[in-house]
TORKOLKE-922484 format. One record per residue (C-alpha): residue in one letter; y negated, x negated, z negated. Coordinates in steps of 0.05 Angstrom, whole numbers, padded with zeros to 5 digits, always signed. Layout:
<pts>
AYXZ/...
</pts>
This chain:
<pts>
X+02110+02965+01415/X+02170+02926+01416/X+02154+02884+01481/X+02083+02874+01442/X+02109+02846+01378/X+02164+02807+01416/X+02102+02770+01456/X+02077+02758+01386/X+02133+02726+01366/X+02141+02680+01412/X+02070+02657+01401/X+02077+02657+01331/X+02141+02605+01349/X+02110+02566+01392/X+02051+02551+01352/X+02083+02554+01285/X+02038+02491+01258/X+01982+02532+01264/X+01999+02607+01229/X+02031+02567+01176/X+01955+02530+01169/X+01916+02601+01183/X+01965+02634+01128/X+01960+02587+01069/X+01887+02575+01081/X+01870+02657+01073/X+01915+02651+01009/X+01871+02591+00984/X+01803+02623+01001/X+01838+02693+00958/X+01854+02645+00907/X+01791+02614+00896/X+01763+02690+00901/X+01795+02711+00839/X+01771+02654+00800/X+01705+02660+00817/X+01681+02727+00834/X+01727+02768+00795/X+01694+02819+00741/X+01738+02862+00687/X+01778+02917+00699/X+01781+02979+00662/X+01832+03028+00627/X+01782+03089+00624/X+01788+03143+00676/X+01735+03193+00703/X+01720+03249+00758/X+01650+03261+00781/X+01639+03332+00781/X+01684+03354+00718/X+01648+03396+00667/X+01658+03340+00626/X+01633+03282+00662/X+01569+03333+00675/X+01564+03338+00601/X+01566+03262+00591/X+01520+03253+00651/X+01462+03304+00614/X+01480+03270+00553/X+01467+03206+00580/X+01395+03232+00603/X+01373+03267+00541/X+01411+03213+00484/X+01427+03149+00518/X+01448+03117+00460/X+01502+03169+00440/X+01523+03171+00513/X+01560+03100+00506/X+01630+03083+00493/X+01647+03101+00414/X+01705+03059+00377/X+01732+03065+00313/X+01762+03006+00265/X+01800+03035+00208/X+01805+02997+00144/X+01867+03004+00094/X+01885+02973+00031/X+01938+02951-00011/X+01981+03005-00041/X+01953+03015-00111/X+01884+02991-00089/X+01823+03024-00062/X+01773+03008-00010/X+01720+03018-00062/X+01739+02947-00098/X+01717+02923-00022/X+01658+02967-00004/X+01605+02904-00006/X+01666+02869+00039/X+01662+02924+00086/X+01588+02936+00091/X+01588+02866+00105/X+01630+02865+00165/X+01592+02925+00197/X+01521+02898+00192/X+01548+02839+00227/X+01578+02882+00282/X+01511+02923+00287/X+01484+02857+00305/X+01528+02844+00359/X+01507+02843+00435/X+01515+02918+00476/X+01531+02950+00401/X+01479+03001+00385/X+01502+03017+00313/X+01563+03009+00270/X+01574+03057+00211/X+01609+03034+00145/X+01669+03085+00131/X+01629+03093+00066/X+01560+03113+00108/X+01597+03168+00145/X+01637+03185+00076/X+01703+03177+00127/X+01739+03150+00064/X+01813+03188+00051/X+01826+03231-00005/X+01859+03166-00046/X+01808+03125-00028/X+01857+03084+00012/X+01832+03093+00079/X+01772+03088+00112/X+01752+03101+00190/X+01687+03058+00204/X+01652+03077+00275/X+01612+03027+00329/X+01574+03058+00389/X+01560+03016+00440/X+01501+03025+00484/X+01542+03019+00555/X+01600+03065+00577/X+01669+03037+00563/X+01681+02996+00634/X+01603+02961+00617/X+01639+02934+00556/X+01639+02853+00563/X+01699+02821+00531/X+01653+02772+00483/X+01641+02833+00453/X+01704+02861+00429/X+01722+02787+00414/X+01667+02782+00374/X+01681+02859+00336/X+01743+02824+00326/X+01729+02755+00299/X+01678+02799+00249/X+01737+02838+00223/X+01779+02779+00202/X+01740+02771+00143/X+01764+02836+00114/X+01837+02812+00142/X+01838+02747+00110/X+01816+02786+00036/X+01878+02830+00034/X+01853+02892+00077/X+01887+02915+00128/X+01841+02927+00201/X+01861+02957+00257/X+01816+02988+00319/X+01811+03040+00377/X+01823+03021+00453/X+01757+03014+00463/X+01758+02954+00414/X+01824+02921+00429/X+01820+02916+00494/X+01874+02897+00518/X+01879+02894+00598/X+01953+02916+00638/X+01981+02842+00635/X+02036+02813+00686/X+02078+02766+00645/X+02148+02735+00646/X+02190+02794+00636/X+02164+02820+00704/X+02199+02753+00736/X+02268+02783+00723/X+02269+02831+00788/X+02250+02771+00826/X+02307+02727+00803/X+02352+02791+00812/X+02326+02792+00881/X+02339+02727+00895/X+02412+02727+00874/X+02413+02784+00913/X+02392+02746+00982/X+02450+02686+00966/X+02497+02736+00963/X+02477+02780+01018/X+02464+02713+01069/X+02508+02665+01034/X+02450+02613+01048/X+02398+02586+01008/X+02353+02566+01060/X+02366+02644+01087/X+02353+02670+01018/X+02289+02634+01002/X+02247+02650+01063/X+02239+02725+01042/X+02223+02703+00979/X+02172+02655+00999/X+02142+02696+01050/X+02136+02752+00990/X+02106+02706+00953/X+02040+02687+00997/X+02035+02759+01017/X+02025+02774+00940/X+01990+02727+00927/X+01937+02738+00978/X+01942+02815+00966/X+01928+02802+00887/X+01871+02745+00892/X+01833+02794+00943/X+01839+02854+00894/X+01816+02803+00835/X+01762+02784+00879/X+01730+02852+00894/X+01723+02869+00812/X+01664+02848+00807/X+01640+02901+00862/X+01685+02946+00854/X+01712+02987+00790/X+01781+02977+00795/X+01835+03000+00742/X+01875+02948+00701/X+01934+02987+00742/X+01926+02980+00801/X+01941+02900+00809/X+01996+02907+00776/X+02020+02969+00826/X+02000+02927+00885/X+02046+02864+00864/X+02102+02910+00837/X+02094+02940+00914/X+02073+02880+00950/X+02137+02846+00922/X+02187+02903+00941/X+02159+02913+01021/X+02151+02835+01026/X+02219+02808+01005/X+02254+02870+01052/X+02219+02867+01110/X+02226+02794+01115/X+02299+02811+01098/X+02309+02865+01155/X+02278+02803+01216/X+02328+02749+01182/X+02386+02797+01177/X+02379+02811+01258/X+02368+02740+01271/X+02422+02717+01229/X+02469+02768+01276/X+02436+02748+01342/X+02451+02674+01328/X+02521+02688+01303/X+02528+02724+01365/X+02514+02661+01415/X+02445+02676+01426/X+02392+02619+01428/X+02345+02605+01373/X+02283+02614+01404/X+02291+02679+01442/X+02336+02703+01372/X+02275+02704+01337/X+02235+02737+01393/X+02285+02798+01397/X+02297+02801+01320/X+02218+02815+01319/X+02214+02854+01381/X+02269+02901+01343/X+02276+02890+01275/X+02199+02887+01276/X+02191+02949+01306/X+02229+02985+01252/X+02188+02935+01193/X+02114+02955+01232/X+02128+03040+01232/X+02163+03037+01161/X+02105+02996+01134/X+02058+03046+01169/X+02084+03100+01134/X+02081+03072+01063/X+02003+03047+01088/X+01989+03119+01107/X+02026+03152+01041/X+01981+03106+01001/X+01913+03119+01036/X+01926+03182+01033/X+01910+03185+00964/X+01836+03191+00977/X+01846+03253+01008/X+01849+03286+00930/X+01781+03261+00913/X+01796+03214+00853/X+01754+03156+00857/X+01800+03108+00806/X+01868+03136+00848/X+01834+03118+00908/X+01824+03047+00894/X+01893+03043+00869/X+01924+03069+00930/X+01872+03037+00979/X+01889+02965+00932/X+01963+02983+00934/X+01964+02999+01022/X+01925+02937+01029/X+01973+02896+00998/X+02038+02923+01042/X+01994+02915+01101/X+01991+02840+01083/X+02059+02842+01077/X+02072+02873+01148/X+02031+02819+01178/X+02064+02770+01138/X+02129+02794+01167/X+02106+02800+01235/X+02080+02727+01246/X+02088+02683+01185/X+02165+02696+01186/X+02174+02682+01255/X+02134+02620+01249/X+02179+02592+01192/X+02233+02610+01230/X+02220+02564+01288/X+02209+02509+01232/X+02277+02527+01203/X+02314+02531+01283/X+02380+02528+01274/X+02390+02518+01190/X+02383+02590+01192/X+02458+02600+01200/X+02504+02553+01150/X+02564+02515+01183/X+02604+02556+01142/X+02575+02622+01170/X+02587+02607+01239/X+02658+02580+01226/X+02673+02652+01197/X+02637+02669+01253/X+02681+02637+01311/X+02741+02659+01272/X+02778+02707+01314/X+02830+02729+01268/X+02829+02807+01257/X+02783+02822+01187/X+02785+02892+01150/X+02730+02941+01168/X+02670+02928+01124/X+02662+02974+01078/X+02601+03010+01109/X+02646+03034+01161/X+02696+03064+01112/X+02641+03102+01068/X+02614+03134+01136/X+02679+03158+01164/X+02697+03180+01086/X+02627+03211+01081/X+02639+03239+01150/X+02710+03270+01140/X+02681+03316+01088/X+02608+03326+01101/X+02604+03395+01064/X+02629+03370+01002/X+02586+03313+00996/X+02526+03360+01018/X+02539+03403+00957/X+02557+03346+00913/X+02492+03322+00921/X+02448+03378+00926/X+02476+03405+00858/X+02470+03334+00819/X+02406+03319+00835/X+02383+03391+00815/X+02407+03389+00755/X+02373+03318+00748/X+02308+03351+00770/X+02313+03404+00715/X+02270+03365+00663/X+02212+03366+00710/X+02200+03444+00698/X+02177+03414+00630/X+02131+03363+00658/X+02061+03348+00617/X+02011+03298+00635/X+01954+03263+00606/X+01928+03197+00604/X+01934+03135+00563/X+01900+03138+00488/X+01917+03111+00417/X+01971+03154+00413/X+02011+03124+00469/X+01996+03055+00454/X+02047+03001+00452/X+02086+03008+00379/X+02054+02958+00338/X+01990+02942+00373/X+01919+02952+00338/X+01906+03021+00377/X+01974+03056+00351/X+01965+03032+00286/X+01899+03051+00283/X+01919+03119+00308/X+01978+03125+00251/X+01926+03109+00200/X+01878+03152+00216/X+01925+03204+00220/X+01956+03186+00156/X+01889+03201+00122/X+01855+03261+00160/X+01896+03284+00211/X+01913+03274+00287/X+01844+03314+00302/X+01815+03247+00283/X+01835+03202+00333/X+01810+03241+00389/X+01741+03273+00370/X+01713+03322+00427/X+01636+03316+00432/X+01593+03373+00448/X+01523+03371+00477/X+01476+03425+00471/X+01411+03450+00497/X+01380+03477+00438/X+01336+03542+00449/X+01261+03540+00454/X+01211+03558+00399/X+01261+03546+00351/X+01272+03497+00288/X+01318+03447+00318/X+01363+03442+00252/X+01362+03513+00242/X+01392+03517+00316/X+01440+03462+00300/X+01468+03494+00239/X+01474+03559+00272/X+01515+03529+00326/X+01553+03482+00275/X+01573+03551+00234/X+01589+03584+00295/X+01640+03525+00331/X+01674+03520+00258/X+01696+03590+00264/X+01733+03579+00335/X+01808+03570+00315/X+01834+03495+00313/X+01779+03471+00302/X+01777+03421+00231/X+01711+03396+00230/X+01636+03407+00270/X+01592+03348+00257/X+01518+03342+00280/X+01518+03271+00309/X+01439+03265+00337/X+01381+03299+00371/X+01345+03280+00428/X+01271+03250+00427/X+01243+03309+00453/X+01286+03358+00403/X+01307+03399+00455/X+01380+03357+00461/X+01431+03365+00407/X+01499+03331+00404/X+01558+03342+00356/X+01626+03314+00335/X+01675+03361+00337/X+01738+03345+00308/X+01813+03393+00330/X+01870+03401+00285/X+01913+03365+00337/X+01909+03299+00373/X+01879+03276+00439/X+01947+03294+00482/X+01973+03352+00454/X+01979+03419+00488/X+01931+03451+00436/X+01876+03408+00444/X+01877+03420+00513/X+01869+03492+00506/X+01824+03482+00452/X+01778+03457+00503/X+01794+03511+00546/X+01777+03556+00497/X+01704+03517+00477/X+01687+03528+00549/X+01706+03601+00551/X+01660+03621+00498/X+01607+03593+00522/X+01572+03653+00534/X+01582+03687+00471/X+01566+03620+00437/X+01498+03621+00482/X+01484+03688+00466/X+01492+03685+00396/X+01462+03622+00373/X+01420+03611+00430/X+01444+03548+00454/X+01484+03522+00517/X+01539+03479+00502/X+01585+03433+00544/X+01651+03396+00522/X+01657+03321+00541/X+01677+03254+00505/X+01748+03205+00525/X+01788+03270+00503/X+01758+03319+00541/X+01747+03269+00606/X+01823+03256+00596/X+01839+03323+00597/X+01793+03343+00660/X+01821+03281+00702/X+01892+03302+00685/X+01883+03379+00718/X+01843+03344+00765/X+01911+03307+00785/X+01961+03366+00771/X+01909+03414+00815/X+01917+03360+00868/X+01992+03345+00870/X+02017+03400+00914/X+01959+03395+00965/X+01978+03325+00965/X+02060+03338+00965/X+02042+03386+01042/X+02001+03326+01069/X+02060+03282+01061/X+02113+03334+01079/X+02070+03342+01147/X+02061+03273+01156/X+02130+03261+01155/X+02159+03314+01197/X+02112+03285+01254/X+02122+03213+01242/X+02196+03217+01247/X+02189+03266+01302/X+02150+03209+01347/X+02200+03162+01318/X+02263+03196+01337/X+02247+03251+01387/X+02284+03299+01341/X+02268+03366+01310/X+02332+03368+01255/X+02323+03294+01239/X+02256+03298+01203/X+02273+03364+01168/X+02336+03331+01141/X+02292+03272+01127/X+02240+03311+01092/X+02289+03344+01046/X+02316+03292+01020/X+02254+03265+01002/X+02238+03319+00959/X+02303+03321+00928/X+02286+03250+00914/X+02221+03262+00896/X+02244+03330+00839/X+02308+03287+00809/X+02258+03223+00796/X+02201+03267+00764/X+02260+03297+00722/X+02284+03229+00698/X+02218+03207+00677/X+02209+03266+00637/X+02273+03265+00607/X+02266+03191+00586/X+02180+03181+00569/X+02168+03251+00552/X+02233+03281+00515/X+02242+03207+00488/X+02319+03206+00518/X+02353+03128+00516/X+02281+03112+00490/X+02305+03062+00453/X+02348+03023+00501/X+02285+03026+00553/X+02238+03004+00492/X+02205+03072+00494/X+02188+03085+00411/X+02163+03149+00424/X+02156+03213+00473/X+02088+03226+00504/X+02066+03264+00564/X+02070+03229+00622/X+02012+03188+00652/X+01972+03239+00698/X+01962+03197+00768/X+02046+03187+00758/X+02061+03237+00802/X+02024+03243+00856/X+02021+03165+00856/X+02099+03162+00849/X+02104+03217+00917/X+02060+03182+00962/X+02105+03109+00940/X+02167+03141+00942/X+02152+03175+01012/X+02139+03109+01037/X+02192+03070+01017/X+02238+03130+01035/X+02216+03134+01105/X+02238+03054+01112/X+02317+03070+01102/X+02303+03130+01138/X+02279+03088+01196/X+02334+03028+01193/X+02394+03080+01182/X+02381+03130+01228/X+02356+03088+01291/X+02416+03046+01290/X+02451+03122+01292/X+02408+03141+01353/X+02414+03066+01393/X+02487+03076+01388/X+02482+03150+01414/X+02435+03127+01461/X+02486+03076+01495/X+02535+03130+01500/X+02574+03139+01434/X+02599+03214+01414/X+02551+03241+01353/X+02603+03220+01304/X+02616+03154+01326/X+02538+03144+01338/X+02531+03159+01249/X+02587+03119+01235/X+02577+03055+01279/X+02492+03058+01271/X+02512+03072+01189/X+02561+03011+01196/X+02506+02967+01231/X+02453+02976+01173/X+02494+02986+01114/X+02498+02917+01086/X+02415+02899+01094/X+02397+02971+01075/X+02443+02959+01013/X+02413+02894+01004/X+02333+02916+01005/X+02353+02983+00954/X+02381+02938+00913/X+02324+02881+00916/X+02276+02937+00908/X+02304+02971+00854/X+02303+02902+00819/X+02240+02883+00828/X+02215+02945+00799/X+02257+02947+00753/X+02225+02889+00725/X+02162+02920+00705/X+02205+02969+00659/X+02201+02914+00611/X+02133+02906+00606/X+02093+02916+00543/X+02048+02971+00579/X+02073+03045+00578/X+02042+03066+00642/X+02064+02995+00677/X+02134+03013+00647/X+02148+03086+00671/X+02113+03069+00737/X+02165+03020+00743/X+02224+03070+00713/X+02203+03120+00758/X+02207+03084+00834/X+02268+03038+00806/X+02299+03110+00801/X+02265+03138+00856/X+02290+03081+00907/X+02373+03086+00881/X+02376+03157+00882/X+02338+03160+00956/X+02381+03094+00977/X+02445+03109+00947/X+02449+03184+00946/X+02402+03214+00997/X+02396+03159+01058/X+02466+03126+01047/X+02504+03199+01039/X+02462+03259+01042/X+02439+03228+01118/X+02512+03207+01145/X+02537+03283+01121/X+02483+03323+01150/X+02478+03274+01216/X+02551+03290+01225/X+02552+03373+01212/X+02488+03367+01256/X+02533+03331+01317/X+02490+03327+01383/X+02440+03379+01359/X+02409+03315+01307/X+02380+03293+01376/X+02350+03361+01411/X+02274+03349+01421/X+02247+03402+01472/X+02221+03390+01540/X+02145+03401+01521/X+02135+03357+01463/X+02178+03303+01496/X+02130+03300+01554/X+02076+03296+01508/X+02096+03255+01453/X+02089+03183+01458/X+02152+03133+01467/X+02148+03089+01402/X+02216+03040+01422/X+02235+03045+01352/X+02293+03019+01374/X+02280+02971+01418/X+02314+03000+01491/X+02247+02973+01537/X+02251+02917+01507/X+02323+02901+01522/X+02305+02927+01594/X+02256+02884+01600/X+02295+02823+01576/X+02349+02850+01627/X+02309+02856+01687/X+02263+02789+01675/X+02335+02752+01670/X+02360+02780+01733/X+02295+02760+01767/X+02301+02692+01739/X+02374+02685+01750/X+02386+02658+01673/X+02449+02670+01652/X+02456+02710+01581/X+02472+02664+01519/X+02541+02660+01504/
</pts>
């Protein structure tokens, strides 16, 4: 591999002009893409094969029009007024919505008497006659521009997701990670010419990643996440990989070596290490489609598409600008430091391995110990998925949700929908009633409804409304429970029910996910133990590696929870309320987090095993290979972190604990597990870190991770050709 890439670099060098050209003309054609052929994006999630995606499915055969999305505007006025002084207002509004394109009827509050006790209140509802992704934006707008009328006359209006619409968003707060990172580069090269290739790099590889994925909306239904994932990702792997080539090439010129064959070798090595950590990440994220969830299978698929991008990008468009940059790479300054021969103090990488190294139990338990206790909140973890209830403090849907619960109770703002096949040689109504009476009596359950019958009056569907809201723990088992009786229900009224609606669905996909997590936690545990065992011919190596993972993995999970869910420093995060945490989190959090863990793992412990390699005792081989990487891996944690970090201050809950969440992830598996836990076990495991037995050695394929046929190469072919090395 590393002779393969260091060909490619050389190519890339040579004809610079032209992968420069090739690059920025695939980042015009995405560009031009996502303004023409992209299509909308959704916030709804489903499962084929659910019970309640089957219910929606036989709904959607028997009552098409009640099988479309459902929103709800709620109406309030003044205090000391009543919406009855605006009923003609109101009416008003709603005929003109019933009017409007893909809306197949919209019910004044006072049609379905949905009017609060005071007389305050009033919840009107639209169905629309597509499913909530078919929804076109001209017609929310247009719901919207109809309900400013009652706005401008004193009322106040406010509406469901399924009206406001309002797609995940990248704006300028997201920017701040990317000016941290760049402050970070200065610092770390002490050149801005050094400092801005990673960033411009980043940059085309995002922006090709994003205008493809923008592109492929219109044939693809894509969540409003997972563009937003794939440039929060795209962003992190671009800027360090690009960081990792001009870190070694930065050394290797420093060094004496010439310019041209520097940026060969920083490929052929560097590159090797940027090409199997990018792997795994690709891998961890494709992965995801092993679970069977169409909408986190995009997202992953969109998300490993994008870091492959970036891995090309790294792998030719770096070297490339490199030969246009030649020898500004390295600052007069920099190489006078450089040719200074006066005696420096040991940087501190050095002296935080041979600390770390001098007492490698106590750091063990130090760290096993803390991050338990961090992982403790995750015994406590609950998912679900986004809904009115979680929306953004302030926005239509949350305020719509407050009202609504204000007047008639959280039960309201999620509505379960239950579809029945009425029994033969019966009165339909009769039937209806019976079943009505008999899912009133279930316990937590407010209010049954009859919403509709089929054509053929053999199709029956009713609103069914809980005592709790959409994302509580009771509703959830009061679905449970609605599905659990139905055989008793069947056998006593004659009639075979199913549970469906955006409550139910959200339920379903969230077990879906949970059910899913630890089959997909032992495909990534396996696929690590063998990708580090190819890597590093080593049995103890991906073990160690592995468990810090899932250390990493149980304290970052517990920080979430402790923060989104428990509502801990809410307020300095901007989090105005706990709610469960967003289903696809964790699994989606694992499979990043494995990934990016697997890159330090890579760049810290193959600088251990070159050093070994070349003849250093165990010790010495952790402390010099930790001393080597320290400073760049220090570097990309913290560019990472910052990047991610800012998507934290986004307006979006699930963009901001997805951002929380690997921010956290990547310190504590930088910091704590890769910069600590790996340096104390490496040492306690002394020459035993590197037994790989006889068999699998034979049979396991020689990766050069490190780079050591390359350099024998480079050796031999300079012997042959009688060039002296660069001094």
């Amino acid at each position: 591999m590393a002779k393969l890439l260091y060909r490619l670099a050389h190519a890339a060098r040579r004809r610079r002009g032209l992968v420069l050209g090739v690059w920025l003309l695939v980042l015009l054609i995405a560009g031009i893409g996502a303004l023409g052929l992209s299509g909308q994006t959704t916030n709804q999630f489903s499962i084929p094969g659910t019970q309640s995606q089957q219910a929606l499915d036989h709904l959607q055969e028997k009552l098409p029009q009640a099988a479309g999305a459902s929103g709800r505007i709620v109406f309030a006025a003044p205090q000391g007024r009543t919406l009855a002084e605006s009923q003609p207002l109101i009416d008003g509004v709603m005929a003109q919505i019933g009017k409007t394109e893909q809306v197949a009827g919209a019910f004044s509050p006072f049609v379905t008497q949905a009017v609060s006790p005071d007389q305050r209140i009033g919840l009107a509802q639209v169905q629309f006659s597509v499913s909530p992704p078919e929804v076109k934006e001209s017609t929310k707008d247009a719901i919207k521009s109809a309900v400013k009328t009652a706005e401008n006359a004193g009322l106040e209006v406010a509406y469901s997701q399924e009206i406001a619409g309002e797609m995940v968003a990248i704006g300028a707060t997201e920017g701040i990670g990317v000016l941290i990172a760049a402050l970070v580069l200065v610092m770390t090269f002490g050149s801005l010419v050094a400092a801005g290739l990673p960033l411009l790099t980043a940059i085309v590889g995002v922006g090709i990643g994003i205008g493809g994925l923008y592109g492929l909306t219109s044939v693809i239904d894509m969540s409003s996440t997972a563009p937003v994932l794939a440039m929060m990702l795209g962003l992190a792997v671009g800027i360090d990989y690009a960081l990792f080539i001009v870190h070694r090439h930065r050394k290797q010129v420093l060094a004496g070596m010439d310019v041209d064959e520097s940026i060969a070798r920083a490929i052929g090595t560097a590159g090797s290490a940027v090409f199997f950590a990018g792997l795994t990440v690709i891998i961890a994220l494709a992965g995801l489609t092993i679970v069977g969830i169409p909408f986190l299978s995009v997202m992953g698929l969109a998300a490993a598409a994008t870091v492959a991008i970036a891995v090309l990008v790294a792998l030719t468009l770096v070297p490339a600008i490199l030969g246009f940059v030649g020898e500004r790479i390295v600052s007069k300054k920099a190489r006078a430091k450089a040719s200074d021969e006066v005696p420096t103090k040991e940087p501190f990488g050095y002296r935080w391995a041979r600390g770390v190294a001098r007492r490698p139990i106590t750091a063990l338990v130090l760290i096993v110990v803390s991050l338990g206790a961090l992982a403790i909140p995750a015994f406590s973890l609950e998912m679900g998925l986004p809904d009115d209830s979680t929306a953004t403090e302030g926005s239509p849907q949350q305020r719509a949700n407050a009202l609504v619960t204000q007047a008639f109770g959280p039960g309201f703002s999620g509505p379960l929908i239950v579809v029945a096949d009425l029994p033969q040689g019966t009165d339909p109504q009769a039937a209806v009633g019976a079943l009505a009476g008999k899912l009133s009596s279930v316990p937590d359950v407010t209010r049954v409804v009859p919403a509709g019958l089929s054509e053929d009056r053999t199709t029956a569907v009713l609103q069914l409304i809980p005592n709790s809201g959409p994302s509580t723990e009771a509703t959830k088992d009061l679905v449970s429970r609605l599905r659990e009786l139905t055989g008793e229900i069947q056998a006593q009224t004659g009639s075979k029910i199913g549970v469906t609606g955006q409550t139910a669905l959200n339920i379903d996909v969230s077990q879906k996910l949970a059910d899913a997590l630890p089959l997909y936690l032992l495909v990534i545990v396996g696929l690590s133990l063998i990708l580090l065992a190819i890597m590093f011919r080593s049995i103890l190596v991906p073990v160690k590696a592995t468990a810090g993972f899932l250390l990493t993995v149980a304290a970052s999970i517990g920080a979430v929870v402790a923060i989104f869910q428990w509502g801990w420093l809410g307020d300095l995060l901007g989090v105005s309320h706990g709610s469960p945490i967003i289903s696809f989190l964790p699994i989606l959090m694992t499979g990043i987090l494995f990934g990016l863990a697997m890159d330090y793992e890579v760049f810290l412990v193959s600088g251990m095993r070159e050093s070994f390699v070349q003849g250093s005792s165990p010790r010495e081989a952790v402390v010099d290979g930790f001393g080597h990487s320290a400073r760049v891996v220090t570097a990309a944690a913290l560019i990472m972190t910052a990047v991610f970090m800012g998507f934290v201050f986004s307006h979006d809950t699930v963009i901001k604990s997805m951002g929380f969440a690997l921010a956290f992830g990547v310190l504590i598996d930088a910091f704590v597990v890769r910069m600590t836990l790996v340096p104390a076990l490496m040492t306690l495991f002394g020459k035993a870190a590197w037994w790989f037995p006889r068999l699998l050695d034979r049979i396991t394929p020689n990766v050069d991770v490190e780079g050591e046929t390359l350099a024998r190469h480079i050796g031999q072919r300079e012997e042959h050709e009688k060039v002296p090395e660069p001094v």
